[in-house]
FIBA-593808 format. One record per atom (N, C-alpha, C, O): residue number from 0; x, y, z; atom name; residue in three letters. Coordinates in Angstrom, 2 decimals, padded with zeros to 5 digits, always signed. Layout:
N
{NUM,{X,Y,Z},'CA','ALA'} ...
***
This chain:
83
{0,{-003.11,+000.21,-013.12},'N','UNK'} {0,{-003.98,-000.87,-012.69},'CA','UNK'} {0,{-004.88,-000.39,-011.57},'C','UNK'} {0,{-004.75,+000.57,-010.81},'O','UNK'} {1,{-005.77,-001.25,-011.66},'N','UNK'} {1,{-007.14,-000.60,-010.42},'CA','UNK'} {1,{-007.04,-001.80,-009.14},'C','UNK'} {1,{-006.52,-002.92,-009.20},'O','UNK'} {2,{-007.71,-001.17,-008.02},'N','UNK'} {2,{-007.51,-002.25,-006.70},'CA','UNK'} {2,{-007.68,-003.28,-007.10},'C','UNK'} {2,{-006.81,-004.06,-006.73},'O','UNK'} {3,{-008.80,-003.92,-008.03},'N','UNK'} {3,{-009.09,-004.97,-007.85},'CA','UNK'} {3,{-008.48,-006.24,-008.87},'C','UNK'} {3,{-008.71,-007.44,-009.07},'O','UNK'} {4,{-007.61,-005.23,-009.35},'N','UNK'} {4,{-007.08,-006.13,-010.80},'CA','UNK'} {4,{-005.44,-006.13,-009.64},'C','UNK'} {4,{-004.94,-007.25,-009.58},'O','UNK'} {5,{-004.81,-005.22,-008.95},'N','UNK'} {5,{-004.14,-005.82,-008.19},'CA','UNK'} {5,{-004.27,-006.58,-007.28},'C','UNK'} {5,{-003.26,-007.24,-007.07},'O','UNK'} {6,{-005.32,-006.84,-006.47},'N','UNK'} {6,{-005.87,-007.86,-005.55},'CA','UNK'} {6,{-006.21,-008.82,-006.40},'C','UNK'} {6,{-006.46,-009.90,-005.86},'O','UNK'} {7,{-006.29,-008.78,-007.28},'N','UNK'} {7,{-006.40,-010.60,-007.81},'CA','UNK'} {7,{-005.24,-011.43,-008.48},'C','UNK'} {7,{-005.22,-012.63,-008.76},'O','UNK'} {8,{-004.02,-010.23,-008.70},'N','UNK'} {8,{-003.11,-010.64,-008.79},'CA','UNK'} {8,{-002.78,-011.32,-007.83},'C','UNK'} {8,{-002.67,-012.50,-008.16},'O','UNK'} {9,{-002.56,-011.13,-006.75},'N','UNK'} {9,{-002.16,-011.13,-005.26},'CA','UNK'} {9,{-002.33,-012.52,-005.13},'C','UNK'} {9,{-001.70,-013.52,-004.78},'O','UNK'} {10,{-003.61,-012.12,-005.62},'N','UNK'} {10,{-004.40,-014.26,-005.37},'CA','UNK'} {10,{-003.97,-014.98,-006.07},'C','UNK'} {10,{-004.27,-016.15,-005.85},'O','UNK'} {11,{-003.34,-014.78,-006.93},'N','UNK'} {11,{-002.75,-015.75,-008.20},'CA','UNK'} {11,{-001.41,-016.31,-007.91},'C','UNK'} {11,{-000.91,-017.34,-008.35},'O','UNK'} {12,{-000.98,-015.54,-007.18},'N','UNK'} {12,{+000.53,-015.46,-006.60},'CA','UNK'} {12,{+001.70,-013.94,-007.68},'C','UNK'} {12,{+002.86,-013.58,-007.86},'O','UNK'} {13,{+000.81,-013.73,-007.94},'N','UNK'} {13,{+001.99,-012.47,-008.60},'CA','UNK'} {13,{+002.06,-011.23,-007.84},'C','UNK'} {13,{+001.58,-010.14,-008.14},'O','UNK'} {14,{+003.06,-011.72,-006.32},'N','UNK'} {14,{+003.05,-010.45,-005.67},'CA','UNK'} {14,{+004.13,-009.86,-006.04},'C','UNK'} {14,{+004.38,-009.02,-005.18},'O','UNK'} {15,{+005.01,-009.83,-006.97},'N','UNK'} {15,{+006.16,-009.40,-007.47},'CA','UNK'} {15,{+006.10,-008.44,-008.61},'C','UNK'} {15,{+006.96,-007.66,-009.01},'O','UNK'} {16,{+004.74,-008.71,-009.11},'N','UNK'} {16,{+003.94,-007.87,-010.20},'CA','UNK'} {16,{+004.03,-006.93,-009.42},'C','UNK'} {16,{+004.99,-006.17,-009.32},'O','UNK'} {17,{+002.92,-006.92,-008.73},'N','UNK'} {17,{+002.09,-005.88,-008.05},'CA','UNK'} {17,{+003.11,-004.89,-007.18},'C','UNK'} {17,{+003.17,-003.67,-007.10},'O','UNK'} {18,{+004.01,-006.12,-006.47},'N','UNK'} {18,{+004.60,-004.78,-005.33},'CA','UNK'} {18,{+005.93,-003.99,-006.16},'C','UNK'} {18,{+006.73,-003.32,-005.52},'O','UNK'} {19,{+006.04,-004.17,-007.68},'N','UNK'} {19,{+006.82,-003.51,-008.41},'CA','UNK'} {19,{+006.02,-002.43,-008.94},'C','UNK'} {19,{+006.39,-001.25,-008.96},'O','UNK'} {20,{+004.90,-002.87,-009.38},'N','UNK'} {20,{+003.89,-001.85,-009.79},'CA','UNK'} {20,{+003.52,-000.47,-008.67},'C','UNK'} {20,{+003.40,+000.73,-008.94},'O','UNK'} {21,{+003.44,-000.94,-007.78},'N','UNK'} {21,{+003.17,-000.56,-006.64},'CA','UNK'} {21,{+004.35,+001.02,-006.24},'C','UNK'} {21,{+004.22,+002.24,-006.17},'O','UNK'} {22,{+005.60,-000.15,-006.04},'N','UNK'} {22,{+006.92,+001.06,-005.91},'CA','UNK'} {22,{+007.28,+001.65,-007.36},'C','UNK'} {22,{+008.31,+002.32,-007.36},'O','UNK'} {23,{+006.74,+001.54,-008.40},'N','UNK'} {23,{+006.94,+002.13,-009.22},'CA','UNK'} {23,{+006.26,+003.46,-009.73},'C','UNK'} {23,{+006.34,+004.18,-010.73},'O','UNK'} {24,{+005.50,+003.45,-008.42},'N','UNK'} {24,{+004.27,+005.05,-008.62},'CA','UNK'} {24,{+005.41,+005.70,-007.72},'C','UNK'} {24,{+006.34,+005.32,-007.00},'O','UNK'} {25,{+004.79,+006.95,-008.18},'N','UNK'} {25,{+005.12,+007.72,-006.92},'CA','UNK'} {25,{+004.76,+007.30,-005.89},'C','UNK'} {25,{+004.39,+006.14,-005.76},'O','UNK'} {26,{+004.83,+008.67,-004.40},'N','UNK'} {26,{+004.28,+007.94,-003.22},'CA','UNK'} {26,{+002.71,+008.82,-003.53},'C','UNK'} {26,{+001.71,+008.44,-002.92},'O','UNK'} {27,{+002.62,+010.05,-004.54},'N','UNK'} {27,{+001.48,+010.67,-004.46},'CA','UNK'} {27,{+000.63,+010.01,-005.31},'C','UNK'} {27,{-000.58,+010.06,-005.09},'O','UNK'} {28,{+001.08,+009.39,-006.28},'N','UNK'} {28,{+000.02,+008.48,-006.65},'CA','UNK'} {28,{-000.36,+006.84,-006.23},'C','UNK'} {28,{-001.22,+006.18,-006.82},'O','UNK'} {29,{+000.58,+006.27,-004.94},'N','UNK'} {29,{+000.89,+005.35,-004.35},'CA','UNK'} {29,{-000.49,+005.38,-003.18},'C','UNK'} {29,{-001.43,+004.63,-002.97},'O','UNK'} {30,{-000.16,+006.28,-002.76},'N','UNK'} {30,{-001.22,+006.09,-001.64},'CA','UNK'} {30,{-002.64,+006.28,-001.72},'C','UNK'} {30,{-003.28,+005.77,-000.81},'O','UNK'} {31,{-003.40,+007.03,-002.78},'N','UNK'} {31,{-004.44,+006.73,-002.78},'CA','UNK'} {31,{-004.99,+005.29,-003.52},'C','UNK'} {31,{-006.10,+004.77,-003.56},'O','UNK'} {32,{-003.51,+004.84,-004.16},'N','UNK'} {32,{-004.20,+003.56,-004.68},'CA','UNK'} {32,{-004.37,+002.39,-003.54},'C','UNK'} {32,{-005.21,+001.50,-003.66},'O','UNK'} {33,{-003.56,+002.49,-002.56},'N','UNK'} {33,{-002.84,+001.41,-001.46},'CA','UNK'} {33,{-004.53,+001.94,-000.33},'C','UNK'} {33,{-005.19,+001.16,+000.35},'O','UNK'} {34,{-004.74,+003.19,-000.48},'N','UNK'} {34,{-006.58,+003.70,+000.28},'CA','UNK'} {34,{-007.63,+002.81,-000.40},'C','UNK'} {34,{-008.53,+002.21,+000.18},'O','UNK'} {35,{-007.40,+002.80,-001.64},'N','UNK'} {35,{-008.37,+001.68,-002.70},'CA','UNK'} {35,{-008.13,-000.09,-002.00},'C','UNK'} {35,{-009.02,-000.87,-001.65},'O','UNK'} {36,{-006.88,-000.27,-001.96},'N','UNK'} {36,{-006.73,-001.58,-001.57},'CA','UNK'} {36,{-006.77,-002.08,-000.07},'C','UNK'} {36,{-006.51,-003.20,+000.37},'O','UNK'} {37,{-007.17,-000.92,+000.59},'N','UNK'} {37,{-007.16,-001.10,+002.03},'CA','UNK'} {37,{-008.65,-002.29,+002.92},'C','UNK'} {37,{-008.63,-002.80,+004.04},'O','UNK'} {38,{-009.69,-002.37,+001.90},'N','UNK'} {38,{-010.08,-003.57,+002.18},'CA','UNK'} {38,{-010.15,-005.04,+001.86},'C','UNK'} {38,{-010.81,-005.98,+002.30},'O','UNK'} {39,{-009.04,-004.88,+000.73},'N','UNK'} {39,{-007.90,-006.02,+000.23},'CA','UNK'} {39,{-007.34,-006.83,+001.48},'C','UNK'} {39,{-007.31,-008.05,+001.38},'O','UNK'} {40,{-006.97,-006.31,+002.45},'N','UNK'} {40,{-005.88,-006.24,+003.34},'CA','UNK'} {40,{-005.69,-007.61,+003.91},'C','UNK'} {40,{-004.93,-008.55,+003.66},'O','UNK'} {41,{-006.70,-007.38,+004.83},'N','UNK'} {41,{-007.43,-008.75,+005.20},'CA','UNK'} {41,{-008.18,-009.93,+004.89},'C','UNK'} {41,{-008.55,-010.73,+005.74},'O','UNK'} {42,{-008.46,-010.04,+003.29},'N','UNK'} {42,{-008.89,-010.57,+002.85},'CA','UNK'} {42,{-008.68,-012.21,+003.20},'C','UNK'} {42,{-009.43,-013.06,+003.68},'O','UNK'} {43,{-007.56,-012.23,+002.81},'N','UNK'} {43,{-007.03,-013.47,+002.62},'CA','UNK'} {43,{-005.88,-013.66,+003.83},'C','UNK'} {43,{-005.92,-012.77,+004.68},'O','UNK'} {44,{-005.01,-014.53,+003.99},'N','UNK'} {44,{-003.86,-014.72,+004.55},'CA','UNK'} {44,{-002.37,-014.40,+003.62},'C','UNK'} {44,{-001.21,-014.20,+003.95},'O','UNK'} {45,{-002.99,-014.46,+002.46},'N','UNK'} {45,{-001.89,-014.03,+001.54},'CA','UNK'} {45,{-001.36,-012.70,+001.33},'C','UNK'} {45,{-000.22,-012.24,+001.44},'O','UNK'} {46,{-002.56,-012.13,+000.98},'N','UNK'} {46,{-003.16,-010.58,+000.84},'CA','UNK'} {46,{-002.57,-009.95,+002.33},'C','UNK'} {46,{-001.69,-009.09,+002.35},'O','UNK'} {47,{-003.00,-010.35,+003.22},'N','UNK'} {47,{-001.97,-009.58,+004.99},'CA','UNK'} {47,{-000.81,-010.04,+004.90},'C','UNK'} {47,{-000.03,-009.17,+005.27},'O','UNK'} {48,{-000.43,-010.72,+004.69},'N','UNK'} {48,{+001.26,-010.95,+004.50},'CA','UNK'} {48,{+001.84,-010.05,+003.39},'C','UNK'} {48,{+002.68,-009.20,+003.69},'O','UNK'} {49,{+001.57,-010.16,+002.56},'N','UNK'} {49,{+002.00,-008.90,+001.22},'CA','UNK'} {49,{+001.85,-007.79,+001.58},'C','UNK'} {49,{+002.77,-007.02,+001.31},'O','UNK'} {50,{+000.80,-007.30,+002.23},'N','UNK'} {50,{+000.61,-005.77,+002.69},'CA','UNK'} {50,{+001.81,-005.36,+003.95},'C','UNK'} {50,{+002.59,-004.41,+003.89},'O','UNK'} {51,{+001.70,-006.43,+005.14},'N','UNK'} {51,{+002.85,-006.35,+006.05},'CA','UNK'} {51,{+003.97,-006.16,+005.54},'C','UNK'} {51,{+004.96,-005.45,+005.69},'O','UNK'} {52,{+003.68,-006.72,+005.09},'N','UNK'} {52,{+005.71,-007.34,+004.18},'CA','UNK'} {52,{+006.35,-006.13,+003.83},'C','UNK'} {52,{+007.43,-005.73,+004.25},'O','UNK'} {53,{+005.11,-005.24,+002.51},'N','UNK'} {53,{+005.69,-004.57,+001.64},'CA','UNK'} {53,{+005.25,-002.93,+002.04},'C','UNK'} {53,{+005.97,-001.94,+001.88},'O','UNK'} {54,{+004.33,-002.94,+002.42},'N','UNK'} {54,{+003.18,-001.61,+002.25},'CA','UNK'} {54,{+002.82,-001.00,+003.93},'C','UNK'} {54,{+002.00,-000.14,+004.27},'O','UNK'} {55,{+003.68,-001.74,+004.70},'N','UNK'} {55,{+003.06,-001.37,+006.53},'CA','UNK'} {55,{+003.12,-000.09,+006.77},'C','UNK'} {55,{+002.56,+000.39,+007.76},'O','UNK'} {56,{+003.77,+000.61,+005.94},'N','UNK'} {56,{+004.48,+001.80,+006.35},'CA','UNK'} {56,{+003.36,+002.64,+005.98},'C','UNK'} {56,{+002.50,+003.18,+006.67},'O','UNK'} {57,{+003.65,+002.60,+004.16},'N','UNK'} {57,{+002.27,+003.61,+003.80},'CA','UNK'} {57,{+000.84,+003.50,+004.44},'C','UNK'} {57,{+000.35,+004.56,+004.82},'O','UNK'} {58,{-000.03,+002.13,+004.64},'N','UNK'} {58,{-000.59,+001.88,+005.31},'CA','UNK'} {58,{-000.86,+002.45,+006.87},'C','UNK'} {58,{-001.94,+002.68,+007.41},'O','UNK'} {59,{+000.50,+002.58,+007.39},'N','UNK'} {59,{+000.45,+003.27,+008.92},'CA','UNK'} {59,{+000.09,+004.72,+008.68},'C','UNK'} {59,{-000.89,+005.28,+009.19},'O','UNK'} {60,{+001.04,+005.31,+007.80},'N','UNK'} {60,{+000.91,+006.58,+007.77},'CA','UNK'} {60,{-000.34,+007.18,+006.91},'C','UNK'} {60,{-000.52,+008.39,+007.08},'O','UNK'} {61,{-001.39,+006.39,+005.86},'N','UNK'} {61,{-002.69,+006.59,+005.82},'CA','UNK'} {61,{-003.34,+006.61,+007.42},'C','UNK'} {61,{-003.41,+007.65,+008.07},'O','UNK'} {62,{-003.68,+005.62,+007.80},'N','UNK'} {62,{-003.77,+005.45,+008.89},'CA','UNK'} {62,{-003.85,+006.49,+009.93},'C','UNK'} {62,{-004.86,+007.12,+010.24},'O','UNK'} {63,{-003.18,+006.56,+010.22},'N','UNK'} {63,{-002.41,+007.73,+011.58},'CA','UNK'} {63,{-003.14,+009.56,+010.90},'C','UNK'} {63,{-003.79,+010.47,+011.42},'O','UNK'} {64,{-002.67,+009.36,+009.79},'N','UNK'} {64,{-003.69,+011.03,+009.31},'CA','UNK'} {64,{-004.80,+010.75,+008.82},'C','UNK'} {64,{-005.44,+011.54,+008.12},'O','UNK'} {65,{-005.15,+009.70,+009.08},'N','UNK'} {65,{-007.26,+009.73,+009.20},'CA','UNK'} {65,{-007.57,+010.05,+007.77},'C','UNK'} {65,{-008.53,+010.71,+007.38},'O','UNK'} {66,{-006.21,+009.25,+006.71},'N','UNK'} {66,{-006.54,+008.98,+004.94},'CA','UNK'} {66,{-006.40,+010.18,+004.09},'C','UNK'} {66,{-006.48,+010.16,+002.86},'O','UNK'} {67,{-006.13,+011.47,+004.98},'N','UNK'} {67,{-005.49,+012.53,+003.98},'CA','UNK'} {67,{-003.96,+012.10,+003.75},'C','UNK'} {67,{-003.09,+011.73,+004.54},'O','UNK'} {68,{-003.98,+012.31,+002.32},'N','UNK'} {68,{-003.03,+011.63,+001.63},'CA','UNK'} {68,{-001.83,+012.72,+001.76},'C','UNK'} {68,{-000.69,+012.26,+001.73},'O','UNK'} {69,{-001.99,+014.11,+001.89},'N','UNK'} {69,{-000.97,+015.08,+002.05},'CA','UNK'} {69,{-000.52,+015.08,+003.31},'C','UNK'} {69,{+000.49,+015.77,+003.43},'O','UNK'} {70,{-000.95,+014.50,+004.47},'N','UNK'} {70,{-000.59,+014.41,+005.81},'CA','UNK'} {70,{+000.57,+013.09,+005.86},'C','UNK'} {70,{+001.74,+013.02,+006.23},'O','UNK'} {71,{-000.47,+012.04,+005.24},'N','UNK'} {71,{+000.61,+011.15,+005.31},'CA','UNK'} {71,{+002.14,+010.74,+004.39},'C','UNK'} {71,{+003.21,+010.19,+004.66},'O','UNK'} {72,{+001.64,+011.26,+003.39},'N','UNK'} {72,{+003.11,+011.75,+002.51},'CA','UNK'} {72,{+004.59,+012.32,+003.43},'C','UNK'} {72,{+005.81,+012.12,+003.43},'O','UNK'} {73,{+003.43,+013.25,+004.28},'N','UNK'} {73,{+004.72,+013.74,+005.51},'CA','UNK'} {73,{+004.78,+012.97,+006.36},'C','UNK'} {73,{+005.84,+012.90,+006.98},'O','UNK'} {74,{+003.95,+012.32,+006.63},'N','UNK'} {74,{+004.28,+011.19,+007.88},'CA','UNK'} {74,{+004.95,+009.92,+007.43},'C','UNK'} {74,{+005.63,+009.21,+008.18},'O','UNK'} {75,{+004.74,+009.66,+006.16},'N','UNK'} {75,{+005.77,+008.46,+005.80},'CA','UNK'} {75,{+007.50,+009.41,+005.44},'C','UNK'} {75,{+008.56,+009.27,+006.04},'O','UNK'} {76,{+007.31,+009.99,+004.69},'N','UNK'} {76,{+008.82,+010.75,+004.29},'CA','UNK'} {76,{+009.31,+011.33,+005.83},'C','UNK'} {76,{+010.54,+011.30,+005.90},'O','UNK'} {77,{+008.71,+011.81,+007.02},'N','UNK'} {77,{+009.50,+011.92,+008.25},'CA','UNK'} {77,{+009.86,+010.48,+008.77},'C','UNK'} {77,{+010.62,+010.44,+009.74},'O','UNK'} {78,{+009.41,+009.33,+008.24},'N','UNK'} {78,{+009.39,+008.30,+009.25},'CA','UNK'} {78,{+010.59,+007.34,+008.39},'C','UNK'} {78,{+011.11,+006.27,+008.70},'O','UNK'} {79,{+010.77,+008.17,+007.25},'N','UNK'} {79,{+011.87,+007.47,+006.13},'CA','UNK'} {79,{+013.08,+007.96,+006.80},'C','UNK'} {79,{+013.90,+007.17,+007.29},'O','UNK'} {80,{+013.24,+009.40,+006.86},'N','UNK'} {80,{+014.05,+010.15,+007.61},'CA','UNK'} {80,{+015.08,+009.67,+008.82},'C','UNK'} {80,{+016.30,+009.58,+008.96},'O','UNK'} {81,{+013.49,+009.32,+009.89},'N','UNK'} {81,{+014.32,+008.26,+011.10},'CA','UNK'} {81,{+015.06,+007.34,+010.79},'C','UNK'} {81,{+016.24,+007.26,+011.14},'O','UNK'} {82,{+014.31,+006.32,+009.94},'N','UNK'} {82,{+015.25,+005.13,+009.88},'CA','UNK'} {82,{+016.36,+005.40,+009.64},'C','UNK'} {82,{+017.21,+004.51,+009.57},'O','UNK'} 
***
């Protein structure tokens, strides 16, 4: 599925779709899709609650390595580690 066919799920209420779809990628094909949905985020009030909820992590660790996806792969899998 593409960002925008998961962001409209979102709106429909099928976040159970999506955040299965979602953990059902890898994390290497996870995160450039979750880079696609990153101006999803805020969209709505629904849409930031689902992302918090489910996705804060990958999100941080895009984030934090400035969207290289091989940086943050290591920055989420060290930060899996801690917990």
């Amino acid at each position: 599925m593409k960002a925008y066919e998961l962001y409209s799920l979102i709106n429909i209420g099928a976040m159970d779709k999506v955040r299965q779809h979602l953990k059902n990628l890898s994390l290497v094909d996870r995160l450039p899709l979750l880079f696609d949905l990153m101006p999803y985020v805020n969209k709505t009030p629904r849409s930031l609650k689902f992302f918090r909820d489910n996705f804060a992590q990958e999100i941080g660790a895009l984030v934090s390595a400035k969207y290289d996806y091989v940086q943050a792969e290591k920055l989420y899998r060290a930060a899996k580690k801690v917990k």
